[in-house]
N, C-alpha and C positions, 0 to 999 in steps of 0.2 A: 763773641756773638751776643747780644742783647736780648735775643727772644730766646723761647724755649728751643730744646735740643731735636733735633727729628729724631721718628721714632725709628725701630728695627723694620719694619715695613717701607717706612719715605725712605730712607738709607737704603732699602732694595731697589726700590723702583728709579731712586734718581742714577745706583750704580748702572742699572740697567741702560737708562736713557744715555748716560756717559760714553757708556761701553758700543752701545749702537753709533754715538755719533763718531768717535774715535775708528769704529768700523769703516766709515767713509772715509778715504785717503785722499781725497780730492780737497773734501771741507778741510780736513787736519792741515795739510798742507796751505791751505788759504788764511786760516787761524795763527799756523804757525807763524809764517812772513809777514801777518799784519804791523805792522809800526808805527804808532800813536804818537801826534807833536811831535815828527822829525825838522831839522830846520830843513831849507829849500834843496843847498847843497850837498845833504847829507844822507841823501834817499838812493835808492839803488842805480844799478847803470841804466833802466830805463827812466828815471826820475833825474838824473843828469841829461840824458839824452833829448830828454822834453824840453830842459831850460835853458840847453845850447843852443838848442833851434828856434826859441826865444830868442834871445841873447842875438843871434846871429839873423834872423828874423828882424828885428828889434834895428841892427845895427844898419844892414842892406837896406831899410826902409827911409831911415835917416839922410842915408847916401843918397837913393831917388832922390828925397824931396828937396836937398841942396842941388842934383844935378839939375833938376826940373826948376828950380827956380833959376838957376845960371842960364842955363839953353832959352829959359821965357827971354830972361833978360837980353841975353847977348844974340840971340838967334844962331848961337853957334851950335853948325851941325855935329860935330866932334863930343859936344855934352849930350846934345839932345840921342845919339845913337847907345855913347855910354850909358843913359838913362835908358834906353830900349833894352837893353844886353841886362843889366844891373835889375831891371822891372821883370824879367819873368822868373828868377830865383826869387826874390821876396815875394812875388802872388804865388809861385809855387810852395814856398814855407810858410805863408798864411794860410793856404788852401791844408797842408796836411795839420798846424795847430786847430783848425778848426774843423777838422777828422777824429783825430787824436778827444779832442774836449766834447763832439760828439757823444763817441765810444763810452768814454768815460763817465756819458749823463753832467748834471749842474753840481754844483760843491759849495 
């Protein structure tokens, strides 16, 4: 430590403070689980859960916009329905990542 030592008094009061917060099992708990500079796949089953539905979000979207361009092109109704079926899972899993990040506030 670089600066001076606290005294027997600051040593009381900061135990104290300590002690109070360690009292709340809520905060401890929150403090505990914290985890600083995880990589992306490395965070808990809800932090995989978020990047599957990324991931799969992500992939469903891709698939539209190839069916949507086949069915503009070719006027076939066969892509254009797969595109109907395929489009309400990906607005559905855009709809809860943008619930999810909500909740969560900005980052």
């Amino acid at each position: 430590m670089d600066g001076p030592e606290l005294s027997a008094q600051e040593r009381t009061i900061l135990n104290g403070i300590e002690g109070d917060l360690r009292a709340d099992a809520r905060l401890d708990r929150r403090l505990r689980t914290m985890h600083r500079g995880l990589r992306p796949w490395s965070g808990s089953r809800g932090s995989a859960r978020a990047h599957r539905l990324g991931l799969c979000t992500s992939l469903l979207a891709l698939v539209c916009a190839v069916l949507f361009v086949r069915a503009a092109a070719t006027a076939s109704p066969a892509a254009l329905w797969l595109f109907a079926a395929l489009w309400v899972p990906t607005a559905t899993g855009l709809l809860l990542m943008a619930c999810r990040r909500g909740r969560s506030g900005p980052r």
